[in-house]
Phi, psi and omega in degrees: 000133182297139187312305252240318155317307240249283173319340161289294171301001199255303192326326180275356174282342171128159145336291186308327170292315162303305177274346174294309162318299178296334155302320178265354181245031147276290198297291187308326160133359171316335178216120188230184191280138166333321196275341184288294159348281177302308181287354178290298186315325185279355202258279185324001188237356143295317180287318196292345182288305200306326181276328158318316169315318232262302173344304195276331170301299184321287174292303145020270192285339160321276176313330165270347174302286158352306188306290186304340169290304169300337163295309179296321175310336214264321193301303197293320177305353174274318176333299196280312177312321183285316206303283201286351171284340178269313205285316182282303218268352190255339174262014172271297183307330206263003178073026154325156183285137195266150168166179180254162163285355196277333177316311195284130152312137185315104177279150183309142124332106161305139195267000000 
């Protein structure tokens, strides 16, 4: 039976019946004091800040990781561009057929 039934049916029994009610939707937690109220809402609306905070730290540090990833990607592709400009220019000096190595299979070890 619903509280609001349950307050419909108490009313022709009295007062006693009104307070008896008011006692048991106390007792059960249905009904609590403003300040209980309140302090339940600040304490949830502390936690929901703090986990937002923590959320936006968590991305934060997401975008600079990313950041630093792109850069090192950018860097070792610079790496690999110098790599094969040296790689040409010491097999120019040395008068090799120009091309590239990394293309070229490994020559085998003499046996």
């Amino acid at each position: 039976m619903t509280d609001l039934t349950a307050i419909s049916v108490l009313l022709p029994g009295g007062a006693g019946a009104i307070v008896t009610l008011i006692v048991l939707l106390i007792l059960r937690g249905n009904l609590v004091s403003r300040a209980v109220l309140e302090d339940v809402r600040k304490d949830r609306d502390a936690r929901v800040a703090e986990l937002v905070a923590e959320r936006n730290a968590w991305r934060e540090a997401h975008r600079e990781s990313e950041a630093a990833r792109i850069d090192a990607q950018n860097q070792v592709g610079e790496l690999l561009e110098l790599s094969r400009f040296a790689d040409r220019a010491l097999r120019a000096l040395r008068g090799e057929v120009s091309g590239d190595a990394m293309d070229q299979p490994a020559a085998a070890p003499p046996s």
